[in-house]
C-alpha positions as CSV (number, residue, x, y, z in Angstrom):
1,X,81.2,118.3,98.5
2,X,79.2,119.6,95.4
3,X,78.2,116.5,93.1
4,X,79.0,117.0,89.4
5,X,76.6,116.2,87.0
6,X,74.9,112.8,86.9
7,X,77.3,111.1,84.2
8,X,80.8,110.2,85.9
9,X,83.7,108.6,84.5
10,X,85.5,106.3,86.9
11,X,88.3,108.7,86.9
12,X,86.3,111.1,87.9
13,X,84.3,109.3,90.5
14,X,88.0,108.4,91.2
15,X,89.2,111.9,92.0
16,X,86.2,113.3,93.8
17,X,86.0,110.4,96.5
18,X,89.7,110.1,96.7
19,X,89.1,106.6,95.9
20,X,91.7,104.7,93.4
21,X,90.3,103.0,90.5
22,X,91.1,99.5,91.1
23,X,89.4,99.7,94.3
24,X,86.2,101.1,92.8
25,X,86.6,97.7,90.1
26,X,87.4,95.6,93.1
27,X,83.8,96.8,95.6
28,X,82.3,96.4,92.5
29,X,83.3,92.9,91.7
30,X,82.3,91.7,95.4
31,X,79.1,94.2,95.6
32,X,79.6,97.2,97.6
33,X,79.4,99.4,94.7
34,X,76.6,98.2,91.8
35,X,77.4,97.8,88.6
36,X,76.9,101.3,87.1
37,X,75.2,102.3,83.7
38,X,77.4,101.7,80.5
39,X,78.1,103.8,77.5
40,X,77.2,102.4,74.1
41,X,81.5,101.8,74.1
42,X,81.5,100.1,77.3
43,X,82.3,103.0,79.6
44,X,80.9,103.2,83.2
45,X,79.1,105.7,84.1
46,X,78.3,106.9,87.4
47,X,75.9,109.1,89.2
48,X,75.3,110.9,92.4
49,X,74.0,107.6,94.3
50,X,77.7,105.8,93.4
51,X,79.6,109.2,95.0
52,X,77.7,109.0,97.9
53,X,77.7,105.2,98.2
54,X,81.8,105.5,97.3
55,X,82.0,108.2,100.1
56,X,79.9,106.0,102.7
57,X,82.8,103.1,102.0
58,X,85.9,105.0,102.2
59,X,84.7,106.6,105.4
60,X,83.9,103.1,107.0
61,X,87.4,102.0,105.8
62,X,89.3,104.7,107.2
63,X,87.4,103.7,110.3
64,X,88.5,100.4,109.9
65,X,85.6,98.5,109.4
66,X,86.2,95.1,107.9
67,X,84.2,94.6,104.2
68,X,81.7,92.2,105.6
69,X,80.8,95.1,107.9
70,X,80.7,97.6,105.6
71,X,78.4,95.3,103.6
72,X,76.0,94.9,106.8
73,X,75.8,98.5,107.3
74,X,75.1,99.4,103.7
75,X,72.3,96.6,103.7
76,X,70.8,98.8,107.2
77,X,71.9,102.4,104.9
78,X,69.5,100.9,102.2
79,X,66.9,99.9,104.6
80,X,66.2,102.8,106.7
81,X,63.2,101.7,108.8
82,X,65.3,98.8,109.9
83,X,66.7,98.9,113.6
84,X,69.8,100.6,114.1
85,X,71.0,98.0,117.0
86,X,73.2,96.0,114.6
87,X,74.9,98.9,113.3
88,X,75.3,99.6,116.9
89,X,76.8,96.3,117.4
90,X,79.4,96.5,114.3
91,X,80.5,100.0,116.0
92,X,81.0,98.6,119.4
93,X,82.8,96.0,117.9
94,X,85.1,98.2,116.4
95,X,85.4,100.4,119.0
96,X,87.0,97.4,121.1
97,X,89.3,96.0,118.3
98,X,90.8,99.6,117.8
99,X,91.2,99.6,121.8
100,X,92.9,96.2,121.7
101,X,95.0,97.5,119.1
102,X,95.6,100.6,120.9
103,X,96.9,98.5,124.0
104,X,98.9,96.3,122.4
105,X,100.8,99.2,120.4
106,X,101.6,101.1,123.9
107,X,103.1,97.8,124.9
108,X,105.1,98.3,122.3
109,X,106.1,101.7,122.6
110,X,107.1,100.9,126.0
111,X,109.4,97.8,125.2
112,X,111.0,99.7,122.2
113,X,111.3,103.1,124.5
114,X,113.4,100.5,126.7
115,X,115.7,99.3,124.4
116,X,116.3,102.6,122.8
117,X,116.9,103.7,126.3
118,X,119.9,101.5,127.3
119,X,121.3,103.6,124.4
120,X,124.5,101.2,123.5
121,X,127.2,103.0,122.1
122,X,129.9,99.3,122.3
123,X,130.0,96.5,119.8
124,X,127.0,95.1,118.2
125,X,127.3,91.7,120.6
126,X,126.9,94.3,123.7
127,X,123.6,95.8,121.9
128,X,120.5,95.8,124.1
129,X,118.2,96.1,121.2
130,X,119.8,92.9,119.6
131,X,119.9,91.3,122.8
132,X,116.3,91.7,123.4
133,X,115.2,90.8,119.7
134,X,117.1,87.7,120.6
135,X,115.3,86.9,123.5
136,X,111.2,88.0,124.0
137,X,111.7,86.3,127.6
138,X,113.7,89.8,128.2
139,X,110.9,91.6,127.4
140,X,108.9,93.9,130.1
141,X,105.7,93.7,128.7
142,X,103.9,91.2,126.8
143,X,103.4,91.3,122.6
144,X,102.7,89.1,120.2
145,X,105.1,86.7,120.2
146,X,106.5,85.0,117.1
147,X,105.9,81.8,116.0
148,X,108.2,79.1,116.8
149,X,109.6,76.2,114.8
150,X,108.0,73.5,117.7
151,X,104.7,75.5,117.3
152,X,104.1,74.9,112.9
């Protein structure tokens, strides 16, 4: 993507990373992004270093990665003769919570396949997707299950 010249507004810096303007504020205020150069009337104003750095963040985002991760690779981004193995490390991490997350959702596709399955055309008190809402024990697979009164 072509930077524009060196003096962006944060609308701008907005629209060419796809990025909303409270969330630029917000990595600002906990220091993912610097705080950028200001007009003489308090304007920010940022340069080809902030798109890139904007860019880098979104993109680790999308991939999930939580904001103290984001933070750790930035810190290696910055440093580029440091080793790459913790980078590694935050990526294999990910990796596994995306597959965990991966399982547990074609658990779920399988249990809500089932109940839309049994296909009840009777009374709601003959429904086998309100009968198994009611009861988890009726479930085929295991899910997270919901947190009981005896367990707060």
């Amino acid at each position: 993507m072509p930077i524009p010249a060196p003096a962006l507004s944060i609308g701008k810096l907005a629209r060419l990373t796809e990025v909303k303007v409270p969330t630029i504020r917000f990595y600002e205020q906990i220091g993912l992004l610097p705080e950028p150069d200001r007009t003489d009337s308090d304007r920010r104003l940022y340069g080809e270093t902030s798109v890139r750095r904007l860019s880098f963040i979104r993109h680790a985002r999308q991939l999930g990665f939580s904001v103290q991760a984001i933070r750790t690779l930035l810190a290696l981004a910055d440093d580029p003769d440091r080793p790459c193995e913790e980078a590694n490390a935050l990526a294999s991490e990910q990796l596994a919570d995306v597959e965990a997350k991966i399982a547990r959702l074609a658990a779920l596709r399988t249990e809500l396949r089932r109940m839309v399955a049994a296909n009840c055309q009777g009374r709601a008190g003959d429904c086998r997707v309100i009968e198994v809402l009611g009861d988890h024990a009726l479930c085929e697979h295991e899910h997270q299950r919901p947190t009981t009164l005896a367990e707060i």
